[in-house]
Residue, then its C-alpha position, 0 to 999 in steps of 0.5 A: x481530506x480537504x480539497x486543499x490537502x488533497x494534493x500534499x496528501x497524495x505526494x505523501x502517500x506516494x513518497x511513503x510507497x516508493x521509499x518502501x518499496x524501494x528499500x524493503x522489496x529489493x533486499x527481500x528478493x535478495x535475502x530469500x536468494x541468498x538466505x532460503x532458496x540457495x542462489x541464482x536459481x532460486x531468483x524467481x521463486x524469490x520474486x513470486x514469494x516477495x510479490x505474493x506476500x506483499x500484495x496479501x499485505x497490502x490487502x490486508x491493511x487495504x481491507x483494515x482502513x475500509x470501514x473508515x473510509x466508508x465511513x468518511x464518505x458517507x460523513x462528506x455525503x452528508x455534509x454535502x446534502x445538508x449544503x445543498x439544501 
């Protein structure tokens, strides 16, 4: 990203985390509650399900754009090398 957009490209990604975050995790921890382990009880098991499965997705699509940015970086590497020549 340029550097000029750095900082707008960031308040982006952070507002789109924390709008999902916010939305989805909460009503996830509620509906596995309520809907598969049967009450109060089930609060924990409701919170390690939500986390595990979250983070395994937030690896996947994590694992997914890797090679873009890899190759981005080697792109501004470059790009870097031939200015400075």
């Amino acid at each position: 990203m340029p550097e000029r957009l750095r900082g707008q490209g960031n308040a982006v990604y952070w507002l789109a985390v924390n709008l999902l975050s916010g939305a989805v995790g909460p009503t996830a921890v509620a509906l596995l509650t309520d809907q598969v382990f049967g009450g109060e009880a089930g609060v924990r098991w409701s919170l390690v399900t939500t986390t595990v499965v979250g983070m395994s997705a937030a690896m996947a699509l994590l694992a997914t754009g890797r090679g873009a940015y890899v190759q981005t970086v080697q792109a501004a590497r470059a790009e870097d090398l031939a200015r400075a020549s």
